[in-house]
Phi, psi and omega in degrees: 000151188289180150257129165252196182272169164322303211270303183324323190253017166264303176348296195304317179249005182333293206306289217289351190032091121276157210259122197232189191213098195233098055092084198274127133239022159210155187195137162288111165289329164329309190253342197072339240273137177252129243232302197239145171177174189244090177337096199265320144205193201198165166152135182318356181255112166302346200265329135359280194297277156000282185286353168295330175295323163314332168255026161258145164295123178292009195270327203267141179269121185223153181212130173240113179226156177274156183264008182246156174286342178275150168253135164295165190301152183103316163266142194250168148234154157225158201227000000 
């Protein structure tokens, strides 16, 4: 997969809110914010996304997020 901006491959999977798995290669260090990155996978199942995280080098900046601004029902975020 290209690298793109963040907001572009959340964009792509927004409608279906999937769950995505992304490859950060630029991040605002300031903010921590990941800025740039290579979609590594996606599926409507968080746990789906979770175990593909087990197999990245763990050396690689990875970031998982839903791709709708809504959380599915059931699910928190916390800052």
């Amino acid at each position: 997969m290209k690298i793109e901006a963040i907001e572009t491959i959340k964009k792509r999977y927004e409608r279906r809110r999937e769950w995505l798995l992304i490859q950060v290669t630029k991040m605002d260090e300031s903010t921590t914010t990941p800025l740039r990155g290579r979609l590594l996978a996606h599926s409507p199942h968080r746990y789906e996304v979770y175990e593909k995280l087990q197999h990245v080098n763990r050396v690689i900046r990875t970031y998982v997020t839903c791709a709708s601004d809504e959380l599915p029902k059931g699910y928190a975020a916390a800052f």
